[in-house]
TIKOLTOR-982908 format. One record per residue: residue number from 1; residue in one letter; x negated, y, z of N, C-alpha, C in turn. Coordinates in Angstrom, 3 decimals, always signed. Layout:
N
NUM/A/X/Y/Z/X/Y/Z/X/Y/Z
...
END
This chain:
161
1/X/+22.955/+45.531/-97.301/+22.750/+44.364/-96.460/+21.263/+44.182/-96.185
2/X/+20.698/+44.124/-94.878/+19.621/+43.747/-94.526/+19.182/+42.262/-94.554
3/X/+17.950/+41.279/-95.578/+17.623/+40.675/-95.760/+16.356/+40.591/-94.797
4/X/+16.458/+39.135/-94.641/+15.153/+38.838/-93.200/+14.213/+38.074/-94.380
5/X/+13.255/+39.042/-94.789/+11.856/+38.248/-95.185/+10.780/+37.873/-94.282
6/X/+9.904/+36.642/-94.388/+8.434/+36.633/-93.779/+7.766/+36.625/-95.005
7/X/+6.291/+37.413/-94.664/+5.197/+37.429/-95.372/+3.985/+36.690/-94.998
8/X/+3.406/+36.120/-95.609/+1.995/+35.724/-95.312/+1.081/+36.534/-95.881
9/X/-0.255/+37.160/-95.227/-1.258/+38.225/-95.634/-2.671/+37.445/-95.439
10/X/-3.500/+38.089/-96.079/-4.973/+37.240/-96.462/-5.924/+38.016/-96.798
11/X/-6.878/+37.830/-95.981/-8.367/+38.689/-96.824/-9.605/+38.143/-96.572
12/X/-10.213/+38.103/-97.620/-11.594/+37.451/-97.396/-12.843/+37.883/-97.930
13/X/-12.179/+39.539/-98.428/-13.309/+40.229/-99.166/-13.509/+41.879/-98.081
14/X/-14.550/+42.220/-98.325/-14.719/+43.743/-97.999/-14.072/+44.061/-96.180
15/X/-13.374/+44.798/-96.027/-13.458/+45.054/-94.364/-11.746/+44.401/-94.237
16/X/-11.643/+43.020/-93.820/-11.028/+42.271/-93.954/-9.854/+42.508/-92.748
17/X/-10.380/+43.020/-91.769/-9.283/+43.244/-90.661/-8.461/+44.567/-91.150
18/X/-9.302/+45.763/-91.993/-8.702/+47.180/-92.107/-8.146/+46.582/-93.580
19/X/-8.185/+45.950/-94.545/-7.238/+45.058/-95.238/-6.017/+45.027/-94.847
20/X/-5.845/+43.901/-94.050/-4.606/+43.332/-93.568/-3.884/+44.122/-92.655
21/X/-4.568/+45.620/-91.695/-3.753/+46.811/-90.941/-3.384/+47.443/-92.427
22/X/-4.192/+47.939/-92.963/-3.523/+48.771/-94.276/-2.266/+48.629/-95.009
23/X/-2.408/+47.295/-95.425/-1.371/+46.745/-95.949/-0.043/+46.414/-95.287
24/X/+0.144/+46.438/-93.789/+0.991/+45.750/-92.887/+1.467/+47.610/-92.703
25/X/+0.910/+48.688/-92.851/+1.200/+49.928/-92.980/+2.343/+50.091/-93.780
26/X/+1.759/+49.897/-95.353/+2.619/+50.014/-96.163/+3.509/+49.164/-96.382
27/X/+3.912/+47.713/-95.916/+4.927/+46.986/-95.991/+6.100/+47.682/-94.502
28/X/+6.202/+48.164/-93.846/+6.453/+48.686/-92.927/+7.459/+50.104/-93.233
29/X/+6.955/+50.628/-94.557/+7.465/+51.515/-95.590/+8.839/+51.279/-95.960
30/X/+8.759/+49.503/-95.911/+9.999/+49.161/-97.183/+10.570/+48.543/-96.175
31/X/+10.523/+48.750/-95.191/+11.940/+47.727/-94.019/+11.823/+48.132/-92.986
32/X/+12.047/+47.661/-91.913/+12.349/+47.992/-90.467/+12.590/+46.251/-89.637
33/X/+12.069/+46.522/-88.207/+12.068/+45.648/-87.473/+10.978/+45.075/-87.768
34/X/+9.867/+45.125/-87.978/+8.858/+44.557/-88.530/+7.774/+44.155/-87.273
35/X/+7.641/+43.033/-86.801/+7.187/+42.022/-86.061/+5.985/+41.617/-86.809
36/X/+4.692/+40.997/-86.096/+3.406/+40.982/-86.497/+2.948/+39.605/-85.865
37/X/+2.057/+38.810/-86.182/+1.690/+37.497/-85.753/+0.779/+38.255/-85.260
38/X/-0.201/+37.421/-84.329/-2.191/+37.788/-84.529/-2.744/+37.879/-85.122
39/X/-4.036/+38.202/-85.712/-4.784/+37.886/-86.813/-5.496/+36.936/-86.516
40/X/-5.274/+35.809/-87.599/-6.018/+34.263/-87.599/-7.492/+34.327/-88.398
41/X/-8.346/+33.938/-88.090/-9.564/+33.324/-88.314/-9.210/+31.761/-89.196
42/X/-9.689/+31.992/-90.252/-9.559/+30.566/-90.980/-10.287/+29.989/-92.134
43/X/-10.653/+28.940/-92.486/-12.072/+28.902/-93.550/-10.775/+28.608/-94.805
44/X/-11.359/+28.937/-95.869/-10.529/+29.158/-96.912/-10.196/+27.796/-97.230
45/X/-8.901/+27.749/-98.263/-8.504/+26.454/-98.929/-8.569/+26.469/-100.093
46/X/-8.930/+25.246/-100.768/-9.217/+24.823/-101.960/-10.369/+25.241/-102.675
47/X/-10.965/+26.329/-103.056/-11.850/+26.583/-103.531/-12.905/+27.315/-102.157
48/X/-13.571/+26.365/-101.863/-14.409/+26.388/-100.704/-15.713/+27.064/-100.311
49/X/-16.500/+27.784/-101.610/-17.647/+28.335/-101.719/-17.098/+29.888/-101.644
50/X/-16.243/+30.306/-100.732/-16.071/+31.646/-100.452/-15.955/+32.230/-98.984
51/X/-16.020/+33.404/-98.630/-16.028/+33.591/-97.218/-14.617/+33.146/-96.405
52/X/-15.123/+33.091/-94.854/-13.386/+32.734/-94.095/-12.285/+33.962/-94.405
53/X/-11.570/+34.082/-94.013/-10.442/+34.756/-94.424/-9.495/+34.787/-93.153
54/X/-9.222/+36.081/-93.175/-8.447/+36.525/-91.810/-6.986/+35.929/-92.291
55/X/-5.735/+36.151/-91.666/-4.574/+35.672/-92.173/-3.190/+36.100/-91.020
56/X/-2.309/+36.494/-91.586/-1.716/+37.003/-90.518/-0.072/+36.717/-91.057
57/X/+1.140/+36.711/-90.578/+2.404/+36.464/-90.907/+3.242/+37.137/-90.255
58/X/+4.081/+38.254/-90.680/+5.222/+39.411/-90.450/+6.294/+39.134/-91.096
59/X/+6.961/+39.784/-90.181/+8.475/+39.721/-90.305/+9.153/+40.982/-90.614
60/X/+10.716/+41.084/-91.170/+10.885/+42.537/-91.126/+12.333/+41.926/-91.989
61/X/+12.799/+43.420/-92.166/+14.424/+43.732/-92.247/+13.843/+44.372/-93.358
62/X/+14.937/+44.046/-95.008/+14.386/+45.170/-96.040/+16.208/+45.156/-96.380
63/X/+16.403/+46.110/-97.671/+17.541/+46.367/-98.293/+17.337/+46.002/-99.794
64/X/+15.831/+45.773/-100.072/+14.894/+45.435/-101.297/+15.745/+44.002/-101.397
65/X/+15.598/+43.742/-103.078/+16.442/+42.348/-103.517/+14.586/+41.592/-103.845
66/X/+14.913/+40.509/-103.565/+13.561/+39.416/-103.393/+12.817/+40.073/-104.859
67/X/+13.035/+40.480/-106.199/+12.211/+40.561/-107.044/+11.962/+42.201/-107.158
68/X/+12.999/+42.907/-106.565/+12.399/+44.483/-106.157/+10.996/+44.437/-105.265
69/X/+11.093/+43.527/-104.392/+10.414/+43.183/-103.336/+8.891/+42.371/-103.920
70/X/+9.129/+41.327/-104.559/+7.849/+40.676/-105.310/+6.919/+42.147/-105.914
71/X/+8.003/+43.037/-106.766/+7.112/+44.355/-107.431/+6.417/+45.112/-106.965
72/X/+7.241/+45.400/-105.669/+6.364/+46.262/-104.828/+4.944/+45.653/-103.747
73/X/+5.129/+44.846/-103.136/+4.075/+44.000/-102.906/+2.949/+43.927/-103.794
74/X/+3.131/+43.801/-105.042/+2.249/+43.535/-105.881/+1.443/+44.764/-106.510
75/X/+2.224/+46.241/-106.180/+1.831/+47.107/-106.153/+0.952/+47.632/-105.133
76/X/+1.292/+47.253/-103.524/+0.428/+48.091/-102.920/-0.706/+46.602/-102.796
77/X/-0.980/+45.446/-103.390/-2.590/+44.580/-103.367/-3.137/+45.710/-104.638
78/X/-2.742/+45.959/-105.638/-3.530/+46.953/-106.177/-3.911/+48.038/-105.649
79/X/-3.014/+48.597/-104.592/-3.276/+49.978/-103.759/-4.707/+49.271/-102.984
80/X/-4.406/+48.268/-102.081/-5.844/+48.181/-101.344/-6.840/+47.885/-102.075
81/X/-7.124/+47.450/-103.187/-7.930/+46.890/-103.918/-7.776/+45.648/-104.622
82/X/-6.832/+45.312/-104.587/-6.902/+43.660/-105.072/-7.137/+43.363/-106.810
83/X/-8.120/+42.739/-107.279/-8.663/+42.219/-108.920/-8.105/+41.376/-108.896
84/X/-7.370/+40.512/-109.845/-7.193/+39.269/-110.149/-8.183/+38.711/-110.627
85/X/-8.533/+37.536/-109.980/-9.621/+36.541/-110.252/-8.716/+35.153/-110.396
86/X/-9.981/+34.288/-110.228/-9.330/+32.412/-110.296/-8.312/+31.928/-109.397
87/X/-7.378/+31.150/-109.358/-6.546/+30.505/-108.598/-7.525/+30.170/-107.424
88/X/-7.032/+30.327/-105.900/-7.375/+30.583/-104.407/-8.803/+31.054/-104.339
89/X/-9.170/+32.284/-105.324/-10.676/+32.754/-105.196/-10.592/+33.811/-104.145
90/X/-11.899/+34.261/-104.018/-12.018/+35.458/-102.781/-10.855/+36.757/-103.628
91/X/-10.635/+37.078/-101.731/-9.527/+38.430/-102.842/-9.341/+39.553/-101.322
92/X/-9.767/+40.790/-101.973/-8.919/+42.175/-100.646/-7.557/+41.462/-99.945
93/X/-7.052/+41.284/-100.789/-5.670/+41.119/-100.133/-4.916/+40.358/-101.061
94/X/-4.076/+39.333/-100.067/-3.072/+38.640/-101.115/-2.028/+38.482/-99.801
95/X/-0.471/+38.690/-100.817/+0.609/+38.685/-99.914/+1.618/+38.003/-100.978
96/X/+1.873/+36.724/-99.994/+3.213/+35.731/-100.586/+4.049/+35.736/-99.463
97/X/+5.364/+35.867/-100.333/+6.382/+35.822/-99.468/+6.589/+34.322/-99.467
98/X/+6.990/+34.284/-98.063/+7.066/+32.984/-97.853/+8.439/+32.592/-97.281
99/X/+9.448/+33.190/-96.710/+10.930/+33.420/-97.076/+11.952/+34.353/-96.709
100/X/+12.470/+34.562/-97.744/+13.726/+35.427/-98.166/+15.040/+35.018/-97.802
101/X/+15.477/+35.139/-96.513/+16.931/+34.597/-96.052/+16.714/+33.385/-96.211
102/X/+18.018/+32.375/-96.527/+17.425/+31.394/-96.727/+17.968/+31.078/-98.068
103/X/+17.278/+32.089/-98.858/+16.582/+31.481/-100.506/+15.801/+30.831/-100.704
104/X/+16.482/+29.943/-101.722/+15.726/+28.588/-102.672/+15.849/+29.023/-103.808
105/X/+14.803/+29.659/-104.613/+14.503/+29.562/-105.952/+12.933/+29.265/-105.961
106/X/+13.130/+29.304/-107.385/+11.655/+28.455/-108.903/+11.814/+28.901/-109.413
107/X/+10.981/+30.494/-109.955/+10.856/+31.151/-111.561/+9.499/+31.184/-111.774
108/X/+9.197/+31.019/-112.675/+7.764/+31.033/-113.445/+7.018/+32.526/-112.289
109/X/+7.752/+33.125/-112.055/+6.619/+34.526/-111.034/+6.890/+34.073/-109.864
110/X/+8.064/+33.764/-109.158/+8.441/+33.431/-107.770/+9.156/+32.271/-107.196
111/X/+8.519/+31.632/-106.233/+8.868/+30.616/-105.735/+9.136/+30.979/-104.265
112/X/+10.117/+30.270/-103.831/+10.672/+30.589/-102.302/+11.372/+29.945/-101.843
113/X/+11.324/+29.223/-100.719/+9.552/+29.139/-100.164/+8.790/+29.187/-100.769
114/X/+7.648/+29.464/-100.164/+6.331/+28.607/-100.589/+5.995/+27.577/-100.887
115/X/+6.157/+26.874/-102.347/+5.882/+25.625/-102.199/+4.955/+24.915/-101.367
116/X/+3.801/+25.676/-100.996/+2.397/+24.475/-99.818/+3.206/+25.096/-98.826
117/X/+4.050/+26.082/-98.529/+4.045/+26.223/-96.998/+3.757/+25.221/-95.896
118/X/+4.379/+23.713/-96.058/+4.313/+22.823/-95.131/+3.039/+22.086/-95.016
119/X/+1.685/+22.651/-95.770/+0.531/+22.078/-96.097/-0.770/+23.163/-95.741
120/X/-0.104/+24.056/-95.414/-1.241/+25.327/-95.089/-1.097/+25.910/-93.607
121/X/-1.753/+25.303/-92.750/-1.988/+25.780/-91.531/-2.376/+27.293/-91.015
122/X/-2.914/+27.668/-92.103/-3.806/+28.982/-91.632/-1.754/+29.797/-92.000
123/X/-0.826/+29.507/-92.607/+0.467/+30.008/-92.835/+1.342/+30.082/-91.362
124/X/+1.026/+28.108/-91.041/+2.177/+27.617/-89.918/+1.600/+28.238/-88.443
125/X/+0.574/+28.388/-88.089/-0.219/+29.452/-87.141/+0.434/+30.245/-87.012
126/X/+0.308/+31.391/-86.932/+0.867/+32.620/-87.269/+2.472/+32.865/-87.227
127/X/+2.896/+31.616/-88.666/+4.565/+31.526/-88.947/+5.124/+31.306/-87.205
128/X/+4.232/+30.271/-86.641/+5.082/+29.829/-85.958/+5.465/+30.350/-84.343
129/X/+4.164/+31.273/-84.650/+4.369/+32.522/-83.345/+5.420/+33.397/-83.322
130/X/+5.323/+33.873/-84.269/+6.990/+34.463/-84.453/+7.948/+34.228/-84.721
131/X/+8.494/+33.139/-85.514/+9.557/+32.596/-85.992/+9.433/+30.425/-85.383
132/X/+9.268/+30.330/-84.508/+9.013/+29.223/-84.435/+10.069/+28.211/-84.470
133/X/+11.168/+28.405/-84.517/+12.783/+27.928/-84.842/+13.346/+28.264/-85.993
134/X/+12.836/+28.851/-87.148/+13.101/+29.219/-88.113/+13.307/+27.694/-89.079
135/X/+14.314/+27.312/-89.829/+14.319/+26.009/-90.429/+14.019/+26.622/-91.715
136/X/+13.002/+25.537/-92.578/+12.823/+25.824/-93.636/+14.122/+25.039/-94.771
137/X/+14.670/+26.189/-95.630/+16.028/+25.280/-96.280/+15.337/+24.124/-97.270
138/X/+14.194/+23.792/-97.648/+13.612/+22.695/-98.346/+13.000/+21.903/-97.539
139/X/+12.580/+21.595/-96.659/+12.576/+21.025/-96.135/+13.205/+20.520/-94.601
140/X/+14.407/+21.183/-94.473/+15.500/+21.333/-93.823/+14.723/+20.661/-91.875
141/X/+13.657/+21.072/-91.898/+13.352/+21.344/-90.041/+12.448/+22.403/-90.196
142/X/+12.265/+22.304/-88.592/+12.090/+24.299/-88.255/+10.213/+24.410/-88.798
143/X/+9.568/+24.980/-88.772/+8.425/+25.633/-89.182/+7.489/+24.734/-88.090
144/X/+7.891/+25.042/-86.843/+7.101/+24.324/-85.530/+6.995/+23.285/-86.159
145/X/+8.595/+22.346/-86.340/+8.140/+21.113/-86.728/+7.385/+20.693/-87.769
146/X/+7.412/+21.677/-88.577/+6.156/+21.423/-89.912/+4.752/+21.402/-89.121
147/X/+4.629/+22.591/-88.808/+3.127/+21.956/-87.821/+2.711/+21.027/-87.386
148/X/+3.651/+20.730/-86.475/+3.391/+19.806/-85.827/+2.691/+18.335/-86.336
149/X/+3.902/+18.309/-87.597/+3.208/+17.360/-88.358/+2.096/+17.330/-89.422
150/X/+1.938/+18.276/-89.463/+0.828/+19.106/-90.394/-0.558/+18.969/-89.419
151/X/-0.501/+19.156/-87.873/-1.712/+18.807/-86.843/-2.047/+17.774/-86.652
152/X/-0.670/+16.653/-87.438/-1.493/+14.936/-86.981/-2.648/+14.955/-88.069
153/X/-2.249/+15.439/-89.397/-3.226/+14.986/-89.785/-4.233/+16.514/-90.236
154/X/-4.460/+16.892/-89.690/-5.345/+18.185/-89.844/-6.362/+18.232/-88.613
155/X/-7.527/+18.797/-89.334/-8.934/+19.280/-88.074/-9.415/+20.370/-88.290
156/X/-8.725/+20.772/-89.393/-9.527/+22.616/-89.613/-9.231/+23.463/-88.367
157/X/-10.910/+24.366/-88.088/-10.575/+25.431/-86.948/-9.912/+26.182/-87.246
158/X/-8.914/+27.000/-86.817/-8.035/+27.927/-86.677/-8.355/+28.567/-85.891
159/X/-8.492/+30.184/-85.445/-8.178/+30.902/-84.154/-7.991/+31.695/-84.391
160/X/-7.362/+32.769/-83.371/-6.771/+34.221/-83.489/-8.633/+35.254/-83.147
161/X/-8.150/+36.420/-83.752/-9.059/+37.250/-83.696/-8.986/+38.144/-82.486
END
């Protein structure tokens, strides 16, 4: 059975655009139908004394079960380079899935959704270019409409590259 994941991708270290092609290479490996946002321009969140960070959100068809899928992901941020450092520090590459059909789980490694999904713009950008009717099952309206309300009260620049 083919499972419809989206990913969210991120880089804010080293050659940040050949990052996020590299990696969108090898996720491309593990599924088919694989659809691509733009690449977003965006100043980082939460921990603020680091560079902007490109950001991008794909789609795709896998046969991978969501925690086959968490493993391998987590394998190729080590392939491009990725160190673990501090919670939202500079990083090569970071990739959260942001949803798996429409799975709802909470395990100590994986959450799905994304819990901030509805709080991170540099995500709903991107999300909402490609999937813009997509309903999130926790918060049961579509992604657009998360934006939307996410733009009343937001002023961070955003733009595509």
């Amino acid at each position: 059975m083919d499972n419809q994941v989206h990913l969210a991708l991120g880089s804010n270290l080293g050659d940040k655009k050949n990052n996020i092609l590299s990696t969108i290479q090898l996720i491309d490996c593990v599924g088919t139908d694989l659809i691509t946002s733009k690449i977003y321009y965006t100043p980082p969140d939460g921990f603020s004394a680091q560079p902007d960070f490109l950001n991008l959100v794909c789609k795709f068809k896998t046969q991978k079960s969501v925690f086959q899928l968490l493993t391998i992901l987590k394998k190729f941020e080590n392939l491009i380079g990725r160190k673990q450092n501090f919670k939202n520090g500079p990083r090569i590459i970071d990739i959260d899935i942001l949803y798996y059909n429409k799975l709802h789980i909470n395990t100590p490694i994986l959450s799905v959704p994304h819990p901030k999904i509805n709080t991170r713009d540099f995500v709903l950008y991107p999300l909402c270019e490609i999937s813009p009717n997509l309903i999130d099952p926790v918060h049961k309206i579509t992604v657009n409409s998360m934006l939307t309300n996410l733009q009343n009260s937001s002023t961070k620049n955003i733009y595509t590259v």
